[in-house]
C-alpha positions, 0 to 999 in steps of 0.5 A, spaced: 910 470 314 903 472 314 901 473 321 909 475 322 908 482 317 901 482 320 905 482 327 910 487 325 904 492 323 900 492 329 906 494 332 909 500 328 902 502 330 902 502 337 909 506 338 908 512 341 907 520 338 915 521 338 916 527 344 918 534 342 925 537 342 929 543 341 931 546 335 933 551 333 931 554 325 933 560 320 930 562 313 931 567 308 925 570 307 923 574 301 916 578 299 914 579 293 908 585 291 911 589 286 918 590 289 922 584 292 923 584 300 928 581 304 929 578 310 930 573 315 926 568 320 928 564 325 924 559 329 926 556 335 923 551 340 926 549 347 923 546 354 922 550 359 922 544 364 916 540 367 913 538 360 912 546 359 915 548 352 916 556 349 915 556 342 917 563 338 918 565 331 922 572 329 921 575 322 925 581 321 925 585 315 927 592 312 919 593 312 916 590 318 918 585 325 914 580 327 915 577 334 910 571 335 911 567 341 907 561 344 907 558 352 904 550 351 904 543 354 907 537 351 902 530 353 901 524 350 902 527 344 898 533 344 900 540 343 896 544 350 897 552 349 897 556 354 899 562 353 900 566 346 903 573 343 903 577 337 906 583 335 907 585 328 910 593 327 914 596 321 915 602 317 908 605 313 905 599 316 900 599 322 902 595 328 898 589 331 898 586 336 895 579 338 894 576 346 891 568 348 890 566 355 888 559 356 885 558 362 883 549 361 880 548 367 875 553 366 874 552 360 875 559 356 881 562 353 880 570 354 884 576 350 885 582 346 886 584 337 886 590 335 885 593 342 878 589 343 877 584 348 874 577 347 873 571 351 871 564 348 869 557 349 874 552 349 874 545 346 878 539 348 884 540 342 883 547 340 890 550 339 892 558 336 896 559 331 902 557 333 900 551 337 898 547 330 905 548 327 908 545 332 902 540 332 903 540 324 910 537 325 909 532 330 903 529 326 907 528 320 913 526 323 908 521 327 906 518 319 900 522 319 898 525 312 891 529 312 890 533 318 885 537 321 886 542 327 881 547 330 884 553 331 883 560 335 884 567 332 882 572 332 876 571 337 874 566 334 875 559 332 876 556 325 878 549 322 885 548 318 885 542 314 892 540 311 894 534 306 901 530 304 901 532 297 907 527 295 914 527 296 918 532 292 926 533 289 930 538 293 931 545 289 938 545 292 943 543 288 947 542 294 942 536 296 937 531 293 934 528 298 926 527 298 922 532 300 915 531 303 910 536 301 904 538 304 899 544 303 893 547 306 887 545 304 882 551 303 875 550 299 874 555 294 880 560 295 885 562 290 890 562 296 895 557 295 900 555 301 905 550 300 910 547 305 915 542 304 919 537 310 926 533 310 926 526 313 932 527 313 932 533 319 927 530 323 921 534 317 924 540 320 919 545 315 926 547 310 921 550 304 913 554 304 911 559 299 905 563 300 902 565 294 896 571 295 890 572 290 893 577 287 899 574 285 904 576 290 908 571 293 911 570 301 917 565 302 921 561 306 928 557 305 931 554 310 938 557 312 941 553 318 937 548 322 939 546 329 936 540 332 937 538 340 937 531 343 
């Protein structure tokens, strides 16, 4: 019976990284600075053929838009960008706009913030800042539960550590299925980002709250979830 368990393990370990599929996903988004702000955001995955995905996440509000979006390569698990795009405007705030080139065979990644241009050195695995949500949620679905991804913005490259904190009860009262809550590993930041992720829709992200150093709080709450085949 021993040797049949340590069989059955040694198999569940060699499975593959479960491929991507398309969804779809919309949230209630609110803000909390002084006065509430509400929104809504949506995010949305679909395969553009040949192992090339388009990832986008819209956020629209009374204040602001914001419109992300990324190009990236699916293989043996692992998320390859290849082209990204941001940009954020809005009423009383100032726009920003973001753009990633990813040129793998030179090995430089090439764009521009704020109007300045910059070219950077690639390493095999670094990803921008969409590219490590969808990597994110590939890995916990895998059965990773500490994570660590390098990431390029902004010009530069930064590590961005994750960890499963533990299972956690839905706040709906519509449901009580169990929850995997992970949060964003920061070293001396009173910067809390929490995350929480349903078993149930392939750990689809149903839940994140950001609260920033002086109090105020950014939300996510899942509001309808489309997956595909």
């Amino acid at each position: 019976m021993c040797m049949l368990a340590l069989a059955l393990s040694a198999a569940a370990r060699a499975e593959p990284a479960p491929d991507l599929f398309p969804f779809e996903v919309s949230y209630d988004a609110s803000m909390e600075k002084g006065l509430s702000l509400n929104g809504s955001a949506r995010r949305i995955l679909t395969s553009q053929g040949n192992d090339v995905w388009l990832y986008r996440t819209e956020v629209k509000s009374f204040i602001a838009d914001l419109d992300e979006s990324l190009t990236l390569k699916w293989e043996e698990g692992q998320v390859t960008p290849l082209k990204y795009r941001y940009s954020l405007s809005g009423f009383l705030i100032k726009d920003r706009k973001q753009s990633i080139d990813f040129d793998w065979e030179a090995g430089i990644a090439t764009g521009k913030y704020k109007d300045k241009d910059f070219e950077v050195e690639l390493e095999k695995g670094t990803l921008d800042p969409l590219g490590f949500q969808v990597q994110l949620h590939q890995d916990i679905l895998n059965g990773k539960r500490e994570m660590e991804y390098q990431v390029l913005d902004r010009g530069k490259i930064d590590s961005e550590r994750f960890a499963v904190i533990n299972d956690d009860a839905s706040l709906s009262d519509d449901s009580q299925s169990s929850l995997l809550k992970a949060e964003k590993v920061r070293e001396d930041s009173k910067r809390e980002t929490l995350m929480w992720f349903d078993p149930d829709k392939n750990f689809v992200l149903v839940r994140l709250l950001q609260v920033e150093p002086d109090g105020s709080e950014y939300k996510l709450e899942l509001k309808n979830v489309g997956l595909g085949g």
